[in-house]
MOPAC internal coordinates of N, CA, C and O (Angstrom, degrees):
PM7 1SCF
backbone

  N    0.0000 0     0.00 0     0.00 0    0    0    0
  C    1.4483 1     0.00 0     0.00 0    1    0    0
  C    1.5252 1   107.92 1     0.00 0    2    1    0
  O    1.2310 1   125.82 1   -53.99 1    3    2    1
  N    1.3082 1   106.42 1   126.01 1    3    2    1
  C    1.5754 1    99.16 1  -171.63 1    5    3    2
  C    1.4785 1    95.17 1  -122.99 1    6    5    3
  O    1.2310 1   123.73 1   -18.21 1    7    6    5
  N    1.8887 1   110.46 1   161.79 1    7    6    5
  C    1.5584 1   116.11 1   175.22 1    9    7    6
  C    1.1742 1   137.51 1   -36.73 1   10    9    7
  O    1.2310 1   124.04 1   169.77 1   11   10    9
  N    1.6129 1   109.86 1   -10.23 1   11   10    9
  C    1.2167 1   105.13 1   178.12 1   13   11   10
  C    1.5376 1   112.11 1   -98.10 1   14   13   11
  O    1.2310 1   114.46 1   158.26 1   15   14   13
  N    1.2331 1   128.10 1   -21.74 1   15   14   13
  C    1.4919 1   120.87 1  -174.15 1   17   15   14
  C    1.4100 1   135.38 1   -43.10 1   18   17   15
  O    1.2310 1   120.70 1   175.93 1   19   18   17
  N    1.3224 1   116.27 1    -4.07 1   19   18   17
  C    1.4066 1   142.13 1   158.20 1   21   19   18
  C    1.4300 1   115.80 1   -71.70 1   22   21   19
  O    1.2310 1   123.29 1   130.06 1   23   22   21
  N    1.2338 1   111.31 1   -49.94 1   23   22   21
  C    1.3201 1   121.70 1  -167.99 1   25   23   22
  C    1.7936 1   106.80 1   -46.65 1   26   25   23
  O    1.2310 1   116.16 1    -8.23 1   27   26   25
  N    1.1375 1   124.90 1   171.77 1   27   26   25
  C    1.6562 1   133.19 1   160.04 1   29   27   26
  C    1.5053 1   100.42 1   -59.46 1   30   29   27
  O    1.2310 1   118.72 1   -30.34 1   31   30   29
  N    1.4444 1   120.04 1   149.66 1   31   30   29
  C    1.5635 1   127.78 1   166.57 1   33   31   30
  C    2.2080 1    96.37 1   -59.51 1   34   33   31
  O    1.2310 1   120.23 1   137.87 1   35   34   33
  N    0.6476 1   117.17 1   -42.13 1   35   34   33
  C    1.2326 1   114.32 1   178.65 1   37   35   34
  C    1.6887 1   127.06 1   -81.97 1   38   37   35
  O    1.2310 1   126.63 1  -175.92 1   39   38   37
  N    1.1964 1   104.86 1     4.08 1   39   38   37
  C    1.1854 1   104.83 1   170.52 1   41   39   38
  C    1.6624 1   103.93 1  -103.25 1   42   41   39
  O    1.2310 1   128.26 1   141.46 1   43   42   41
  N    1.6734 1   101.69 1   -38.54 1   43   42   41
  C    1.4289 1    97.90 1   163.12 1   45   43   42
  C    1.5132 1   137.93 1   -64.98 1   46   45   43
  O    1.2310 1   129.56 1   159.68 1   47   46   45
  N    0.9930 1    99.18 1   -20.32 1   47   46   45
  C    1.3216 1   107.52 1   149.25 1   49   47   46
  C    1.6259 1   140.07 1   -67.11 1   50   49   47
  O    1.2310 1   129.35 1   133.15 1   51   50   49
  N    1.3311 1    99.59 1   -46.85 1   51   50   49
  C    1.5953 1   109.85 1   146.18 1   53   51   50
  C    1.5015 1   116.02 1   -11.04 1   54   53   51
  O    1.2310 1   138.31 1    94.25 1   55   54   53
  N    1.6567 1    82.12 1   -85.75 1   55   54   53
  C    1.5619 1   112.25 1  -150.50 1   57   55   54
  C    1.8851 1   101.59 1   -70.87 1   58   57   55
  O    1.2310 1   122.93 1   153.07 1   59   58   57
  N    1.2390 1   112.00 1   -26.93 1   59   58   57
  C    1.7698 1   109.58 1   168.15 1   61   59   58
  C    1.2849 1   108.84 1   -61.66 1   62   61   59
  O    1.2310 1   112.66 1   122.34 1   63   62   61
  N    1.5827 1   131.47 1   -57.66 1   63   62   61
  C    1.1026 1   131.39 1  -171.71 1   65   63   62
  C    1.7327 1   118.97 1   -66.59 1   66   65   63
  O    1.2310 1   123.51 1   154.60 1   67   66   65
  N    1.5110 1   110.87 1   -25.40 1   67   66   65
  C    1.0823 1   120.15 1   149.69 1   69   67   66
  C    1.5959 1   130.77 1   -41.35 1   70   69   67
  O    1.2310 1   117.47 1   128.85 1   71   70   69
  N    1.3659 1   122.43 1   -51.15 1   71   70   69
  C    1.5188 1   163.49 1  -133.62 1   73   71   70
  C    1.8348 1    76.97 1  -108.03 1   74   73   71
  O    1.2310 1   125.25 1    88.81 1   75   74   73
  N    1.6135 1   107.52 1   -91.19 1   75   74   73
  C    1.3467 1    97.11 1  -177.65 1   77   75   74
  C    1.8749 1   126.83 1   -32.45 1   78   77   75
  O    1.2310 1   123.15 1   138.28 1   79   78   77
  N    1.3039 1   111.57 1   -41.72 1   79   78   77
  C    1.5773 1    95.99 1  -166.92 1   81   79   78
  C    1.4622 1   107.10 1   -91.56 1   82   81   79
  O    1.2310 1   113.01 1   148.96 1   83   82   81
  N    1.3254 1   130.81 1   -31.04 1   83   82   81
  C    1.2407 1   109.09 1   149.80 1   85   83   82
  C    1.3494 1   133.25 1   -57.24 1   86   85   83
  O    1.2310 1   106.10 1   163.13 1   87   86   85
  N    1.1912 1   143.42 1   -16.87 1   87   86   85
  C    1.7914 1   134.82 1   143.69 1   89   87   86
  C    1.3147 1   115.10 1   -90.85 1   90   89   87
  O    1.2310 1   132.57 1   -88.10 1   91   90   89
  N    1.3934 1    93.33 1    91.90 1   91   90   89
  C    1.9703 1   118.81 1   179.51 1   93   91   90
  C    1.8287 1    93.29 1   -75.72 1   94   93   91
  O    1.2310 1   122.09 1   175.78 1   95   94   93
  N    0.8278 1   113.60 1    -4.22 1   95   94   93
  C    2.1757 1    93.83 1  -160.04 1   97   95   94
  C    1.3422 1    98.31 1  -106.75 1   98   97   95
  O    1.2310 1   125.75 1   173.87 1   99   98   97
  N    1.6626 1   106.56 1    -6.13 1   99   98   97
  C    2.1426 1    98.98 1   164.98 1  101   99   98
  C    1.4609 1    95.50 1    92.07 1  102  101   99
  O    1.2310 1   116.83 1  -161.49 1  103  102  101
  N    1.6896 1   123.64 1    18.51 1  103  102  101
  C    1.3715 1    79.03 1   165.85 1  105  103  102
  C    1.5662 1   126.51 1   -81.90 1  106  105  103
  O    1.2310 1   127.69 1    22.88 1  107  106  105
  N    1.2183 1   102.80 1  -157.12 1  107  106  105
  C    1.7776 1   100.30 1   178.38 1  109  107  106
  C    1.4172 1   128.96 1   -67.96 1  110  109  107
  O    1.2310 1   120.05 1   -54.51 1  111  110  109
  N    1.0944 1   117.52 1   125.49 1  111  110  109
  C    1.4578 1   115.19 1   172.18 1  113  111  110
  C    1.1429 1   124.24 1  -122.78 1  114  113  111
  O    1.2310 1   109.85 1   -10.37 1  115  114  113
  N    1.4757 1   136.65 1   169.63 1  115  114  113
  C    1.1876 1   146.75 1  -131.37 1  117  115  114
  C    1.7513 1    97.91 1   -72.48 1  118  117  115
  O    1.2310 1   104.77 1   -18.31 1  119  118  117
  N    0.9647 1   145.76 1   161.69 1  119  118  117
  C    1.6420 1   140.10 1   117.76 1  121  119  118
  C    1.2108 1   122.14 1   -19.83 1  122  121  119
  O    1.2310 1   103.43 1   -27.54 1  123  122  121
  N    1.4010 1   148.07 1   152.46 1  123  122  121
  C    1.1842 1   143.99 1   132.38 1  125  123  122
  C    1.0285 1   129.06 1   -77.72 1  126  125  123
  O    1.2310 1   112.58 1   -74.00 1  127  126  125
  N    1.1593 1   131.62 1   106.00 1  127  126  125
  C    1.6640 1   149.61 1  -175.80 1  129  127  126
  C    1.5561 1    98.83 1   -57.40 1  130  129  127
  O    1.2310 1   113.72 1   -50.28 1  131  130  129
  N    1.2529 1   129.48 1   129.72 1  131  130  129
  C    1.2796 1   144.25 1   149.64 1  133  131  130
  C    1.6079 1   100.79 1   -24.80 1  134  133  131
  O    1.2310 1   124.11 1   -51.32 1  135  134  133
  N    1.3762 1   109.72 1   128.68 1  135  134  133
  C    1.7421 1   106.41 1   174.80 1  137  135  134
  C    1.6077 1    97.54 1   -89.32 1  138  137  135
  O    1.2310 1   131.94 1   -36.63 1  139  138  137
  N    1.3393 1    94.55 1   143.37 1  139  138  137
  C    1.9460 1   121.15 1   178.67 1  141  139  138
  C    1.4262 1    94.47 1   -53.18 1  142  141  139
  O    1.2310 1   118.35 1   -12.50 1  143  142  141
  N    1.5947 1   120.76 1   167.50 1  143  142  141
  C    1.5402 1   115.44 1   146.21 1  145  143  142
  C    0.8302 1    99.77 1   -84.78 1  146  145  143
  O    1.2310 1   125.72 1   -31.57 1  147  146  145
  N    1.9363 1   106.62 1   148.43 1  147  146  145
  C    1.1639 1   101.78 1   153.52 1  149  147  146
  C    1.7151 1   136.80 1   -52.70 1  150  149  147
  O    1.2310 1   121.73 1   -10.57 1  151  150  149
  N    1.4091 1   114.30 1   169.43 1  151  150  149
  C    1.3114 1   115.47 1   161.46 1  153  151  150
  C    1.2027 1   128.89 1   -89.98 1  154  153  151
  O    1.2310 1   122.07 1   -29.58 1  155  154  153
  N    1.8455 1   113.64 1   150.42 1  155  154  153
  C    1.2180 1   109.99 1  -168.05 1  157  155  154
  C    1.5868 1   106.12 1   -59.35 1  158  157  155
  O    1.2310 1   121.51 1   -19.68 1  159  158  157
  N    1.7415 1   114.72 1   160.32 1  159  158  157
  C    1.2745 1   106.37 1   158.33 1  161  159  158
  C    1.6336 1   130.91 1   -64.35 1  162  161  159
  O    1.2310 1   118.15 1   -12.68 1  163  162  161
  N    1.0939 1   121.13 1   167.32 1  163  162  161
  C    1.4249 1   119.10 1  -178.59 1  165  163  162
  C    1.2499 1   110.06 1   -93.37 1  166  165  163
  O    1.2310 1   117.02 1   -51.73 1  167  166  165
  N    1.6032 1   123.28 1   128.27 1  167  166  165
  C    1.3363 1   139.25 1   171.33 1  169  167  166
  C    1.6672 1   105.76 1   -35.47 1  170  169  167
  O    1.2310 1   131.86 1   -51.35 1  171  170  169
  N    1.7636 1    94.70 1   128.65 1  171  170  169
  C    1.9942 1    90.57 1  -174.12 1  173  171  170
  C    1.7406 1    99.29 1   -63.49 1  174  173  171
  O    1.2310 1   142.11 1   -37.99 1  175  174  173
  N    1.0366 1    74.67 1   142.01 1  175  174  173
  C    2.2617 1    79.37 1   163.26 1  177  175  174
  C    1.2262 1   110.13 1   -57.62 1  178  177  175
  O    1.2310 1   119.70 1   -16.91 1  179  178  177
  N    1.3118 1   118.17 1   163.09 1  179  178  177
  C    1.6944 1   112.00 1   171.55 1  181  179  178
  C    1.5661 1    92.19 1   -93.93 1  182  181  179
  O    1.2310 1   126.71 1    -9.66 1  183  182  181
  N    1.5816 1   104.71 1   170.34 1  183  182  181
  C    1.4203 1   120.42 1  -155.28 1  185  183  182
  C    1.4257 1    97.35 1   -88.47 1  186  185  183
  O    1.2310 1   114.66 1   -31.46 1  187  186  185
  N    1.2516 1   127.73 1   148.54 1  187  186  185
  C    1.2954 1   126.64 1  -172.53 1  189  187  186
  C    1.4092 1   105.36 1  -105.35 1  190  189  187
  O    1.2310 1   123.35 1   -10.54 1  191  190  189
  N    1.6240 1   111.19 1   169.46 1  191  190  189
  C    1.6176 1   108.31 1   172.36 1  193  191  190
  C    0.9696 1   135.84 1   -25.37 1  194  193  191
  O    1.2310 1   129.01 1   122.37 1  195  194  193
  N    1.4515 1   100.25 1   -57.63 1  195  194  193
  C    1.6871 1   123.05 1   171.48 1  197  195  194
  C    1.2704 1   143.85 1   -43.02 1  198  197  195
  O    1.2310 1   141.94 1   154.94 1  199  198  197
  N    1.8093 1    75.02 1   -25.06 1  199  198  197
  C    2.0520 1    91.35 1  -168.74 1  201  199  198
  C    1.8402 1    95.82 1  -103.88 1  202  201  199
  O    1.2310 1   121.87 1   164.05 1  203  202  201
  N    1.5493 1   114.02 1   -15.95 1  203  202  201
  C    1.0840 1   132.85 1   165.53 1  205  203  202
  C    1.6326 1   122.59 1   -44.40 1  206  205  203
  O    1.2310 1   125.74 1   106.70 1  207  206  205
  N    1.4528 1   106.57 1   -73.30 1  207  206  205
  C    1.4533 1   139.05 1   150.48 1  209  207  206
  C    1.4437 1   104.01 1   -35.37 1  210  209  207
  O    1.2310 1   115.81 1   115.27 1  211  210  209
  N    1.1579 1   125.55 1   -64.73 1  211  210  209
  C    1.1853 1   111.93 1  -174.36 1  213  211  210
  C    1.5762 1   121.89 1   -72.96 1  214  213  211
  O    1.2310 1   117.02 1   153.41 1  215  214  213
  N    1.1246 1   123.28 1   -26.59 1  215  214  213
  C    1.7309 1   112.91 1   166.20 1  217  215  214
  C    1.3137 1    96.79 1   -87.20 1  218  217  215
  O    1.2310 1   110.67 1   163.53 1  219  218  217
  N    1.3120 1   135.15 1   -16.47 1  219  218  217
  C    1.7565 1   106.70 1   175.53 1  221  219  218
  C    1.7172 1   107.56 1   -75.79 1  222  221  219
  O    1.2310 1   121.72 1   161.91 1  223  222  221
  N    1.2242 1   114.32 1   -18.09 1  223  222  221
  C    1.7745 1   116.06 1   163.57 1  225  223  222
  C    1.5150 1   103.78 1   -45.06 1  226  225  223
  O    1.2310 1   130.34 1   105.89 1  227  226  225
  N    1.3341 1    97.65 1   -74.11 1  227  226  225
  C    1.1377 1   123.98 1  -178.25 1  229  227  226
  C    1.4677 1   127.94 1   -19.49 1  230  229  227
  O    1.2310 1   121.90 1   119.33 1  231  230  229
  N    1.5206 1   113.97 1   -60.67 1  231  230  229
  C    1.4325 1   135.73 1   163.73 1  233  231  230
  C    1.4654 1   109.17 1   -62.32 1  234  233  231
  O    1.2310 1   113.80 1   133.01 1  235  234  233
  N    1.0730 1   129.33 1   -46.99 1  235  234  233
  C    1.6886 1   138.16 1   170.35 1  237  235  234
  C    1.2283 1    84.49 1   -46.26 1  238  237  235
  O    1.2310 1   115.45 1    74.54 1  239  238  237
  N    1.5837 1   126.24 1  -105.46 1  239  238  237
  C    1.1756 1   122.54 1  -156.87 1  241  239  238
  C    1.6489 1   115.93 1   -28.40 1  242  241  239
  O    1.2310 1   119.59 1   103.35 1  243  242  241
  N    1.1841 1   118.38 1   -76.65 1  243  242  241
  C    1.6801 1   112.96 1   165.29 1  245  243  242
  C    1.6375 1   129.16 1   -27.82 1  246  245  243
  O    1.2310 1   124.14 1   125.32 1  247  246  245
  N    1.0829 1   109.67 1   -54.68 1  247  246  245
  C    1.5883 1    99.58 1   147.63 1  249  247  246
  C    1.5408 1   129.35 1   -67.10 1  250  249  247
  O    1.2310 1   121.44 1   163.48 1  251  250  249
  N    0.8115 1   114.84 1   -16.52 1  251  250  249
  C    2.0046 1   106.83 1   165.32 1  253  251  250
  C    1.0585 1   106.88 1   -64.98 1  254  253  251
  O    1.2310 1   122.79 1   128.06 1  255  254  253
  N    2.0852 1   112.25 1   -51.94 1  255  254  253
  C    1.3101 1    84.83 1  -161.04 1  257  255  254
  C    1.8748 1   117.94 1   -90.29 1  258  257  255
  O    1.2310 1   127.94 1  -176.25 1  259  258  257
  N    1.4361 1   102.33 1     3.75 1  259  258  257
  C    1.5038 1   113.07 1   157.89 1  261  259  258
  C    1.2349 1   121.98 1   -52.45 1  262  261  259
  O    1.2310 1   119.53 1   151.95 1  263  262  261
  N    1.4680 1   118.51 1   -28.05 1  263  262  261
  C    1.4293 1   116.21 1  -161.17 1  265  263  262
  C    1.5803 1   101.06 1  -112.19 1  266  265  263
  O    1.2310 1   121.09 1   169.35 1  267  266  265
  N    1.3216 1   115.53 1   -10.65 1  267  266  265
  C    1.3423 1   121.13 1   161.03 1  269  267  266
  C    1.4277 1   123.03 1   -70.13 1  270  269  267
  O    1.2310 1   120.44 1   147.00 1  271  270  269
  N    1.5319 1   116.77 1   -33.00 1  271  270  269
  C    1.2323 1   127.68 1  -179.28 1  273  271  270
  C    1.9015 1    99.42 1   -81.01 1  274  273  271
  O    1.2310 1   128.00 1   141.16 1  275  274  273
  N    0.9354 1   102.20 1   -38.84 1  275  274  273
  C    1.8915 1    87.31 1   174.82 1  277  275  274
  C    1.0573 1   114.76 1   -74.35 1  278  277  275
  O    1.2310 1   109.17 1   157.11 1  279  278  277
  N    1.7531 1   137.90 1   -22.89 1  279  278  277
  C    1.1539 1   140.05 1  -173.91 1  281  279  278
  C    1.7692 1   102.21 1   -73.20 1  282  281  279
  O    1.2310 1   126.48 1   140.48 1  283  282  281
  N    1.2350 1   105.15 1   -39.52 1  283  282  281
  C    1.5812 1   126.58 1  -170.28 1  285  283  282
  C    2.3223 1    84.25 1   -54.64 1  286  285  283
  O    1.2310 1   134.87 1   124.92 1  287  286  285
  N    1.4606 1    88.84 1   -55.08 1  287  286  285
  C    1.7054 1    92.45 1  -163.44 1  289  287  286
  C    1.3429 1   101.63 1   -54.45 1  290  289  287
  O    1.2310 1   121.58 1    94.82 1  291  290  289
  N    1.1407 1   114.58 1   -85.18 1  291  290  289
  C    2.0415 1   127.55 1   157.43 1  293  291  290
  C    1.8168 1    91.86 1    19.40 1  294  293  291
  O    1.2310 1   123.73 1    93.77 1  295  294  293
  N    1.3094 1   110.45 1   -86.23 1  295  294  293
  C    1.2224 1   119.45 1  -125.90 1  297  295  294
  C    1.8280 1   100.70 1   -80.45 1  298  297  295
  O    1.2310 1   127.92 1   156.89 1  299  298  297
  N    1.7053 1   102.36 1   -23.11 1  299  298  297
  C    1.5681 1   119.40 1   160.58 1  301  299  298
  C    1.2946 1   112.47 1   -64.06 1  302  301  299
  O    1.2310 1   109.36 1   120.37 1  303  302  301
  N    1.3518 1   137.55 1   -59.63 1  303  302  301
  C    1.3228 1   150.05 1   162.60 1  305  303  302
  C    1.6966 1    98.80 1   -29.35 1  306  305  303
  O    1.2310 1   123.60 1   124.95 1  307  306  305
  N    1.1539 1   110.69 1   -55.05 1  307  306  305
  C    1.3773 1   111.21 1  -162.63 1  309  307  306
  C    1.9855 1   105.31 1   -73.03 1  310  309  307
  O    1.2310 1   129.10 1   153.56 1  311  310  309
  N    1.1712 1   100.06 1   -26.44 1  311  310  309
  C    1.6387 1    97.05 1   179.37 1  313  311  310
  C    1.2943 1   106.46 1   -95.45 1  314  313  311
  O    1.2310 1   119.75 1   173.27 1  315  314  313
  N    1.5262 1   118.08 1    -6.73 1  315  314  313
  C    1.5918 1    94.54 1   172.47 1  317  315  314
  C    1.4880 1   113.48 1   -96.56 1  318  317  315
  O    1.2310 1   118.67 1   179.89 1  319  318  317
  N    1.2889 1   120.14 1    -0.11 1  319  318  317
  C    1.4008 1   151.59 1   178.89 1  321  319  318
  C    1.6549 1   103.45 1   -76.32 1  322  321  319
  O    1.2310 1   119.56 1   118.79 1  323  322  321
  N    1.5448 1   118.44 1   -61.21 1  323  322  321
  C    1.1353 1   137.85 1   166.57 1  325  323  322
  C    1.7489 1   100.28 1   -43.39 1  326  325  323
  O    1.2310 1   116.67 1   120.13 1  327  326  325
  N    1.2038 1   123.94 1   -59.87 1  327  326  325
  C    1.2288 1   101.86 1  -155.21 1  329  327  326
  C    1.6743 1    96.63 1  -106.67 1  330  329  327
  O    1.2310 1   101.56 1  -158.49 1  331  330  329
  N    1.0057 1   151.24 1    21.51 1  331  330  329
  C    1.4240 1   146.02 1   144.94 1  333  331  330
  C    1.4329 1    89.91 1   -62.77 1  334  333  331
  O    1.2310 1   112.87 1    95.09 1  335  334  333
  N    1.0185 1   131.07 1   -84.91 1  335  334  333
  C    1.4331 1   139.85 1   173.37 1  337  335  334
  C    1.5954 1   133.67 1    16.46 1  338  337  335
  O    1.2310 1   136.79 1   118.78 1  339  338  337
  N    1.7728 1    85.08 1   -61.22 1  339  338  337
  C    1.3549 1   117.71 1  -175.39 1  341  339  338
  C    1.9232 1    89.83 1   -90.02 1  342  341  339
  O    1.2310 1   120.31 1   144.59 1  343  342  341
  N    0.9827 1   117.00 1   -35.41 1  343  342  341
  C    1.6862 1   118.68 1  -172.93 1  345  343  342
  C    1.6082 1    87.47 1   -65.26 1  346  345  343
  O    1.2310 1   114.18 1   104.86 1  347  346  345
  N    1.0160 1   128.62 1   -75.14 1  347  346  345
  C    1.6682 1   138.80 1  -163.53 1  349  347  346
  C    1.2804 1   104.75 1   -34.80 1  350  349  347
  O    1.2310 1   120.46 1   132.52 1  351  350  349
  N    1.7814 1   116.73 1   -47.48 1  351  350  349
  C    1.4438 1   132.23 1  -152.96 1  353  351  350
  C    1.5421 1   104.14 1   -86.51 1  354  353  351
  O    1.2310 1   120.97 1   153.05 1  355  354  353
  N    1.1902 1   115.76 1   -26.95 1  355  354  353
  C    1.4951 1   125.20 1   164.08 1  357  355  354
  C    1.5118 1   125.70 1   -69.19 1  358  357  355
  O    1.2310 1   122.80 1   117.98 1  359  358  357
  N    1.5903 1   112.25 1   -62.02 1  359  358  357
  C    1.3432 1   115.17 1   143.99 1  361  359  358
  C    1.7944 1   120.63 1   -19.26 1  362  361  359
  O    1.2310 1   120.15 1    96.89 1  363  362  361
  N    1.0160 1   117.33 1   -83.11 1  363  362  361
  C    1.5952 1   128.89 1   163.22 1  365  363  362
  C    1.4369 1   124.16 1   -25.07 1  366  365  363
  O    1.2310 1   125.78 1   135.89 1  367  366  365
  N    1.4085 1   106.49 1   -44.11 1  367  366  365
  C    1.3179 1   107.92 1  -170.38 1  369  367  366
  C    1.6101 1   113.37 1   -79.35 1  370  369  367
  O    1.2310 1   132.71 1   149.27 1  371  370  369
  N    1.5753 1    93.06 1   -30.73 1  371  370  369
  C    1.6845 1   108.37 1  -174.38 1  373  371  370
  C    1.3686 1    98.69 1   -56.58 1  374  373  371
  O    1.2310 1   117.60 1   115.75 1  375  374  373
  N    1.4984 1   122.18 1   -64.25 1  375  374  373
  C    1.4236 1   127.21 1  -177.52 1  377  375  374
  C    1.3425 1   121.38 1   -44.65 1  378  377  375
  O    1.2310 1   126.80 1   128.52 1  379  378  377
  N    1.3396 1   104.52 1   -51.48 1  379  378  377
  C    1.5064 1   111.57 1  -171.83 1  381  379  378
  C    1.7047 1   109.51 1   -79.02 1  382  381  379
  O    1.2310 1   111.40 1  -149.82 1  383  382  381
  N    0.7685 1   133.81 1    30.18 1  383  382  381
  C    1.5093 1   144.11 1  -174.63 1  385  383  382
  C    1.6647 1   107.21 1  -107.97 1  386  385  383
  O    1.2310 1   128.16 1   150.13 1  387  386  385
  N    1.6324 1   101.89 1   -29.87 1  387  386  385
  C    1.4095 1   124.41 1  -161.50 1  389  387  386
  C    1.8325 1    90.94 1   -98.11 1  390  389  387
  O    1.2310 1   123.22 1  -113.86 1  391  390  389
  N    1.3833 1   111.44 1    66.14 1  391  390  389
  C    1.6955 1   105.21 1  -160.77 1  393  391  390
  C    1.7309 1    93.74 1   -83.71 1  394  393  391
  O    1.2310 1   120.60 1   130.07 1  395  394  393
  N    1.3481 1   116.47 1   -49.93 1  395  394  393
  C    1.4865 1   114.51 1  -172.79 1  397  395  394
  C    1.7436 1   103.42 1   -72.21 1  398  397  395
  O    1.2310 1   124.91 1   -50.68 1  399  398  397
  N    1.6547 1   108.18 1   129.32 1  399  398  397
  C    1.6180 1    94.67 1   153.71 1  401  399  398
  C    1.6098 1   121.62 1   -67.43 1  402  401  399
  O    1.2310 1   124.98 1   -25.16 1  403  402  401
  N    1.3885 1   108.04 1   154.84 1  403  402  401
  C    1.2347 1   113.65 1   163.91 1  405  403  402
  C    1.5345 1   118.60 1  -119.31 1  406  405  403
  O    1.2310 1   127.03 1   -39.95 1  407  406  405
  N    1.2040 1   104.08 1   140.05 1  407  406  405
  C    1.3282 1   126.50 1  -176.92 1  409  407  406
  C    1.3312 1   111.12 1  -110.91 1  410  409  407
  O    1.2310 1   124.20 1   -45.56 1  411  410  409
  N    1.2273 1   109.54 1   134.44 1  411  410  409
  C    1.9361 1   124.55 1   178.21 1  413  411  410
  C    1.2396 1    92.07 1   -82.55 1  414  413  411
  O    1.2310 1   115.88 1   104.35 1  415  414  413
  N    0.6750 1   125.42 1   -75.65 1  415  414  413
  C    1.5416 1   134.42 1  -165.48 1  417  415  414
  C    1.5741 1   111.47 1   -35.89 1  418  417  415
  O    1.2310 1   115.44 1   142.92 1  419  418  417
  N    1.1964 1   126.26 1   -37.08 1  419  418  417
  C    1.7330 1   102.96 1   170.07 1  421  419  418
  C    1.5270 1   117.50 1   -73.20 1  422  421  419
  O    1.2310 1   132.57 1   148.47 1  423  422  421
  N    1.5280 1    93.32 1   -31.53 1  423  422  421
  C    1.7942 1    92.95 1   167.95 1  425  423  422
  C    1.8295 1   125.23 1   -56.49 1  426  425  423
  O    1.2310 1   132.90 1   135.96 1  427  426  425
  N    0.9579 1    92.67 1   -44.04 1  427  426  425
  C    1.2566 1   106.85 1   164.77 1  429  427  426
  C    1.7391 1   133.66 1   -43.00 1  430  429  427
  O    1.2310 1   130.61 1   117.87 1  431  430  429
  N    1.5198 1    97.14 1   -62.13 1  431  430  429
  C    1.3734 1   119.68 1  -177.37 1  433  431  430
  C    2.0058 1   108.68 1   -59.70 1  434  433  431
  O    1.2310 1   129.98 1   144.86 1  435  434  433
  N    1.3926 1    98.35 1   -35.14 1  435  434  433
  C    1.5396 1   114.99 1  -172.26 1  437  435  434
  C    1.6332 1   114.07 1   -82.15 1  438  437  435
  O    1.2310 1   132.61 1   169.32 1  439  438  437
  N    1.1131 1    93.24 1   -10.68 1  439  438  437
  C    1.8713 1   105.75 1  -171.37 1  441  439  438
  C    1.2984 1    91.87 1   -84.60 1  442  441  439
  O    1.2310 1   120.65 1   -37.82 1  443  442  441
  N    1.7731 1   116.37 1   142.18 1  443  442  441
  C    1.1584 1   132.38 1   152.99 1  445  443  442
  C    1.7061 1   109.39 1   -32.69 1  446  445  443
  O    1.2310 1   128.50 1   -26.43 1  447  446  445
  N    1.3950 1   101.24 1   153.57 1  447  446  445
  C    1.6883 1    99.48 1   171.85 1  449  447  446
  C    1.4415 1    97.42 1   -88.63 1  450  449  447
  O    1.2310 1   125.09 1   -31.42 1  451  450  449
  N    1.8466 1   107.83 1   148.58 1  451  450  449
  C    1.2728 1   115.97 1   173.78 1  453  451  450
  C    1.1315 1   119.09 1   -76.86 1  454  453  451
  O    1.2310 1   111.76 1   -33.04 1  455  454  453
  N    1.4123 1   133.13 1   146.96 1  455  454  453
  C    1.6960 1   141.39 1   159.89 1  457  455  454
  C    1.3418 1   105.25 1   -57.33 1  458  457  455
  O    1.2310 1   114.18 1  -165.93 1  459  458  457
  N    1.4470 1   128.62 1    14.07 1  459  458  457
  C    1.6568 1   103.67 1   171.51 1  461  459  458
  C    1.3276 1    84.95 1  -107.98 1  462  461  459
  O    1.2310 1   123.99 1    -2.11 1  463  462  461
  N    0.9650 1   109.95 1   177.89 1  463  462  461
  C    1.9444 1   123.44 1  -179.25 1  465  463  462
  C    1.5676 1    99.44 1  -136.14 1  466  465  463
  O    1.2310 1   133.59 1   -55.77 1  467  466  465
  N    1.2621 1    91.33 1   124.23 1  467  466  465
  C    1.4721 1   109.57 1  -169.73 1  469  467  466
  C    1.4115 1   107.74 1   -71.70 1  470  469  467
  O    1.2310 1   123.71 1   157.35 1  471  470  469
  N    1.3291 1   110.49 1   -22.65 1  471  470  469
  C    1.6297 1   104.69 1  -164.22 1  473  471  470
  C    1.4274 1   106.27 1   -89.06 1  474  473  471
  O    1.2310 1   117.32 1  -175.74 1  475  474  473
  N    1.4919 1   122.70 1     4.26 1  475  474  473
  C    1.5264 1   111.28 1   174.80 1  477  475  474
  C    1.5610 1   101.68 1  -105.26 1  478  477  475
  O    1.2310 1   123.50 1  -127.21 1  479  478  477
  N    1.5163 1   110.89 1    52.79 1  479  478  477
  C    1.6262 1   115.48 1  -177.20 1  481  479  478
  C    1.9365 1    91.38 1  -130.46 1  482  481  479
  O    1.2310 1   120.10 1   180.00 1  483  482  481

């Protein structure tokens, strides 16, 4: 059993191939030991309070600023709403100002007759 058998299979490996190129003149070197399997990984821990707490921050914050961005929309919606409104109400008012019709034609009828004579047109 030599110092390295602790080590990672890849560090031992490293450190052989290391070992080999610094002794260029062939002398003897070790065997290579069959590499171990690895070991399974270790089951994740479950997440603790902490880590709990901390993505429920997390989600809060992301929803604030979700709900900031619709408030942002809301309040645009609401001024372009506002001013069609005021566009429509202007429109409207212009027309409706014009409450009596007018007719040419009584003006007309009441006017002196003209000295040009229409019929030499």
């Amino acid at each position: 059993m030599s110092n390295f058998d602790n080590l990672p299979p890849e560090m031992q490996q490293r450190i052989q191939n290391m070992i080999a190129t610094a002794n260029p003149n062939g002398a003897p070197q070790q065997q290579q030991q069959p590499q171990p399997a690895p070991k399974p990984a270790a089951p994740p821990k479950p997440p603790s309070l902490m880590d709990h707490t901390i993505a429920a921050r997390q989600e809060i914050a992301a929803a604030r600023q979700e709900i900031a961005a619709l408030q942002q929309q809301m309040q645009a919606m609401g001024q372009v709403i506002d001013a069609v409104g005021n566009a429509v109400g202007q429109l409207y008012g212009m027309f409706h100002e014009q409450s009596t019709p007018t007719t040419y034609s009584e003006d007309f009828q009441a006017a002196p007759p003209s000295p040009v004579d229409d019929t030499d047109y």
